[in-house]
N, C-alpha and C positions, 0 to 999 in steps of 0.2 A: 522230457528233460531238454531245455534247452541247450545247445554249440555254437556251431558256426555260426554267426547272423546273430548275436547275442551272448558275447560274452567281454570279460574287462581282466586284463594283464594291468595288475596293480604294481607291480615293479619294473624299469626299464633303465637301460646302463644309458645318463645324461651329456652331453659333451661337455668339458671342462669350461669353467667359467672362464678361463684367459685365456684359452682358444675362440671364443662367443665374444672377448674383445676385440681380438685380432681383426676378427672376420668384421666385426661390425665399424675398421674404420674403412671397409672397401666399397666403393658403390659394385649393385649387383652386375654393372656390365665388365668392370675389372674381372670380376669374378668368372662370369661364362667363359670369356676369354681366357681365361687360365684353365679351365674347362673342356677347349677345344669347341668353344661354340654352342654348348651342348650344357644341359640343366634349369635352363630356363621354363615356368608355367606358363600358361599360355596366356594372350595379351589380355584376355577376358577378365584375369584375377588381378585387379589394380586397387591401389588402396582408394577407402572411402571419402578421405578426406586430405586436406593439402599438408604436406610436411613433416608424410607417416614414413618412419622407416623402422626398421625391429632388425636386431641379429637372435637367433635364440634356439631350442632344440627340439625334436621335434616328440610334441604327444599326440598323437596321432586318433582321428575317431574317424570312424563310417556309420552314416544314418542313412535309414529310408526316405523316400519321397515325404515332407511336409510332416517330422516328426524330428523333435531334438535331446528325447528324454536322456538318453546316455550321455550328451554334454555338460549337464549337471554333475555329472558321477566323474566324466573329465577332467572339472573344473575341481571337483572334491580332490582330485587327485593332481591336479597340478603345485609344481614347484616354482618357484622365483625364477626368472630364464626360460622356462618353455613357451613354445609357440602350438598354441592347438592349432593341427590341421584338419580338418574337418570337409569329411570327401560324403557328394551329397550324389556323384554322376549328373553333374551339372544341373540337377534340378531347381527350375525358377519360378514354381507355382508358389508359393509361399518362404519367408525368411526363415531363418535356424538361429539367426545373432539378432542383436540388440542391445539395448542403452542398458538393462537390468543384467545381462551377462556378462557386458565390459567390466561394468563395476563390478560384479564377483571378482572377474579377472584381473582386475586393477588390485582389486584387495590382497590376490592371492601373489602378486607380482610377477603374472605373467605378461611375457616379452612383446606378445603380437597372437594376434588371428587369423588364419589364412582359408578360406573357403571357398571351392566352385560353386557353390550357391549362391543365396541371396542373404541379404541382411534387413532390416526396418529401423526405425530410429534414428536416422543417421547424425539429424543438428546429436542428438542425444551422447550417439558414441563420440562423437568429436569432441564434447564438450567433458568426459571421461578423460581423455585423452590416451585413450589404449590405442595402439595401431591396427588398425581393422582391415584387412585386404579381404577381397568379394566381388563377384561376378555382375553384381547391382543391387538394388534397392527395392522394395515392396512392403506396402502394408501387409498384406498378407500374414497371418500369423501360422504356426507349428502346432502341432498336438503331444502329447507327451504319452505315448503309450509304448515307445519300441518300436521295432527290436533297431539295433546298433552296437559297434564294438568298437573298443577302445585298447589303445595301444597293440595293434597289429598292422597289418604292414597294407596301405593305401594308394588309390591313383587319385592323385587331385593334379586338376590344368593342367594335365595330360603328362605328370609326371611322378614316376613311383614315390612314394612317399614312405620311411621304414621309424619306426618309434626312434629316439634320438638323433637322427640324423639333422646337422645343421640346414638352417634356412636362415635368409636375410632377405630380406625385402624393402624397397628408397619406392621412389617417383617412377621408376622406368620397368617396376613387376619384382616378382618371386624371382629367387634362385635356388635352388636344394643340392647341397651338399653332400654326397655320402660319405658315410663313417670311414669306409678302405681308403677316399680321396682326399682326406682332410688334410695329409703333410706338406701331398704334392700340390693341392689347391693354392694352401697359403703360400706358399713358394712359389708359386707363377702369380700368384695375385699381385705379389710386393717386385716381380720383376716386370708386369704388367704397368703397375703405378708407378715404377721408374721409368722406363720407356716413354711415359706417356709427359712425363714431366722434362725431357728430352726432347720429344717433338714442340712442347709450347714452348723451352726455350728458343729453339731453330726457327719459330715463328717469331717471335718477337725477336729477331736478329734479322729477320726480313727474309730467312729460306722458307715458302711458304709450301715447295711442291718437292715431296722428297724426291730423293735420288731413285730410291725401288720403284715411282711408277713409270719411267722411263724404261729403265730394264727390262720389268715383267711384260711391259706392252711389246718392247725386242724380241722378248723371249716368246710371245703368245703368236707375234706374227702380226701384230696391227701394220695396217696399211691408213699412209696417210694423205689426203686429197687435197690440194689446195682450189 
């Protein structure tokens, strides 16, 4: 009888769809920054194509090496707003996504794709227009035999990944969310995008170099040579 290594959590608690708006008008670097630096996947997992970005939640799958049969049953089970993550332990002998999975996933209106693997078809998915984020590209195709498990809790681009948790993903990579840091997130994000909107006015006012890097270099002990 199959367990661990093979099995599917067909129910999982979503993030609310007005919090998945929120998030999705912050680019992901507002976002780490409100974070403490920390939530980012690693620079490897970039989206496939130009102008991709997803806010959405997360369903989570883990496949073996060069086998994608449980993303199927993912796909069966996704809702409008989710982002499948699909944790592969960075395997790049063959792809897990494609031009025929976006379109499921487009049909099912799902948010985005995020995978340390590979992907194939890429004119294909672009032309979908799902947001597709992945480690690269290959012809290479998958086999569908198993084993894999869906909606449990995953490491992709070197960051835990838990069923529902938000994820948003632009031009600059993934960022993941977790469920306990959602209030405080969105609340440093929006005093992060204020801040920031502060420093451009101060620029276009002609103050180009703030007042804190003179401080902090006081305070570090820089020495200065002419």
């Amino acid at each position: 009888m199959a367990g661990i290594g093979f099995r599917v959590r067909t129910k999982i608690e979503r993030a609310p769809k007005d919090l998945l708006e929120q998030f999705a008008k912050y680019p992901t670097g507002n976002i780490v920054d409100a974070m403490g630096r920390f939530g980012a996947m690693d620079p490897g997992v970039k989206p496939v194509g130009p102008g991709m970005k997803f806010a959405g939640s997360a369903l989570t799958v883990r496949i073996r090496a060069c086998d994608n049969l449980v993303i199927y049953k993912a796909l069966d089970l996704a809702q409008p707003g989710d982002v499948l993550v699909i944790a592969t332990n960075n395997f790049q002998g063959a792809a897990t996504w494609g031009d025929l999975t976006s379109l499921i996933a487009k049909a099912k209106g799902v948010a985005g794709v995020v995978t340390d693997g590979m992907v194939r078809d890429v004119d294909g998915i672009c032309q979908v227009g799902l947001p597709v984020f992945a480690r690269g590209a290959t012809p290479n195709s998958p086999f569908k035999d198993g084993q894999g498990e869906v909606n449990f809790t995953v490491t992709c681009g070197g960051v835990t990944v838990r069923p529902g948790d938000i994820l948003v993903g632009d031009g600059d990579g993934v960022v993941v969310i977790p469920r306990e840091d959602w209030d405080e997130v969105r609340k440093g994000a929006a005093k992060v995008v204020e801040k920031e909107h502060q420093t451009v006015a101060n620029i276009q006012a002609g103050k180009l170099i703030p007042d804190w890097v003179a401080k902090t270099l006081a305070e570090r002990g820089c020495t200065f040579v002419d």
